[in-house]
N, C-alpha and C positions, 0 to 999 in steps of 0.2 A: 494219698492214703486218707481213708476216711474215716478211719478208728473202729469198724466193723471188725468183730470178732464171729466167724464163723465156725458153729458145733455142729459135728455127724454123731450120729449113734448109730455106731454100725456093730452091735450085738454084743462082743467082745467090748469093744473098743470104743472110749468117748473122743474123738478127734477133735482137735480146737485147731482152725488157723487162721490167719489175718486178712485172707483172700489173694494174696500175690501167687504168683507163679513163684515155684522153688527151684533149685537146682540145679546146676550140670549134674545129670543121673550117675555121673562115673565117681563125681567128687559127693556124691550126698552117703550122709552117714548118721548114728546117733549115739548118743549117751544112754544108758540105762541105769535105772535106780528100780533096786527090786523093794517089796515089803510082805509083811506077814501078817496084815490085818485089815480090817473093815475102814481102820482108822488112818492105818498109813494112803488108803485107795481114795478118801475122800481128803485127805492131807496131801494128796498128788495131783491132782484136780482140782483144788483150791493153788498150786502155786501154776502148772499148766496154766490155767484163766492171769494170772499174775504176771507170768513171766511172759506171756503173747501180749496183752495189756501196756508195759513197761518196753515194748521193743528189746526186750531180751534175745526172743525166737520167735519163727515164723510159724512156725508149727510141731506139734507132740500130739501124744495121745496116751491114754492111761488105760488097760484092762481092769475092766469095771465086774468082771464075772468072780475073778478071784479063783481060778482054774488051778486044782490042789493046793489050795490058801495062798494062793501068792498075787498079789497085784506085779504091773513093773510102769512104772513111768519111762515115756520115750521120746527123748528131745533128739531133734531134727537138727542139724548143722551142718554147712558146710566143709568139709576135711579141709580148704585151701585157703577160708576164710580164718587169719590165724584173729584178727581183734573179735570176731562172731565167737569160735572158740573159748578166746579168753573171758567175753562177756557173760556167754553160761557156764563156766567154772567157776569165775567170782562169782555170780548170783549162788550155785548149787553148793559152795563154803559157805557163804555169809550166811545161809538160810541154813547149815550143818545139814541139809541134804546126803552129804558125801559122808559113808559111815567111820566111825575111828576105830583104830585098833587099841586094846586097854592103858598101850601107852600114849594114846593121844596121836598118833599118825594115822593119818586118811589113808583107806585102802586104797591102794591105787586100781580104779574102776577101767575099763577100756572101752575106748570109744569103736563100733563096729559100722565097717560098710554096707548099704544097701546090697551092695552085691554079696557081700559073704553069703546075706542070709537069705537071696537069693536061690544063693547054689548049695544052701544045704548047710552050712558050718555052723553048728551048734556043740556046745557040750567041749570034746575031747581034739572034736574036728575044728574047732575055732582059733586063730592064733591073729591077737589085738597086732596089728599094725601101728596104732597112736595107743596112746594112754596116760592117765594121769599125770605120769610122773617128767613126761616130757614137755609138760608147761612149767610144773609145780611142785617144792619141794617139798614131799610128805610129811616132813618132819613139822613146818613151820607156816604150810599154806601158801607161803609167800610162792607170787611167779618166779621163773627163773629166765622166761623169754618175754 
């Protein structure tokens, strides 16, 4: 490793990655973090550079167009890799990344396959396989695996 941090700007998308090869393509998947401003899209992109930096992740990408006000940050992970996993969960709590609900439990976000959204499962058609709550107790943050 030589500490290179590699950016695309591919229209939509600021792509940041460390230059390694990723993946078994069956097992790749990712986290999502949506936002509703100019601020959350340059606040997603400032921890992207962060968290590829710190060996967090190999690679994410952020929508920098804001296509009907929404940015989404996209963290790259492996589904089989449970300490990779853990590593950006801890970072995306400790940084309050992960939104709360009024009483103070993390929504439980779900993490999605390459493939889903390959073949289409968005919206109604999408049903999380992993998620939050199978590492982590919402109530307290704390892991449970």
């Amino acid at each position: 490793e030589d500490g290179r941090i590699m950016y695309y700007d591919m229209g939509q998308w600021l792509v940041m990655k460390d230059g390694h090869r990723l993946f078994n393509k069956d097992e790749d998947g990712k986290w999502m973090l949506f936002g509703s401003s100019d601020d959350a899209m340059f606040s997603f992109v400032h921890y992207l550079f962060d968290m590829i930096k710190n060996n967090v992740i190999r690679i994410g990408k952020v929508d920098t167009l804001m296509v009907n006000g929404t940015t989404v940050f996209i963290i790259y992970v492996n589904s089989n890799d449970i300490e990779s996993q853990k590593k950006v969960l801890k970072y995306l709590i400790d940084h309050d990344l992960i939104r709360r609900t009024k009483t103070g439990k993390l929504h439980n976000i779900s993490f999605k396959f390459d493939r889903q959204t390959r073949l289409g499962e968005y919206g109604d058609k999408f049903n999380s396989e992993i998620k939050l709550s199978d590492f982590v107790d919402l109530n307290t943050g704390d892991f449970i695996i």
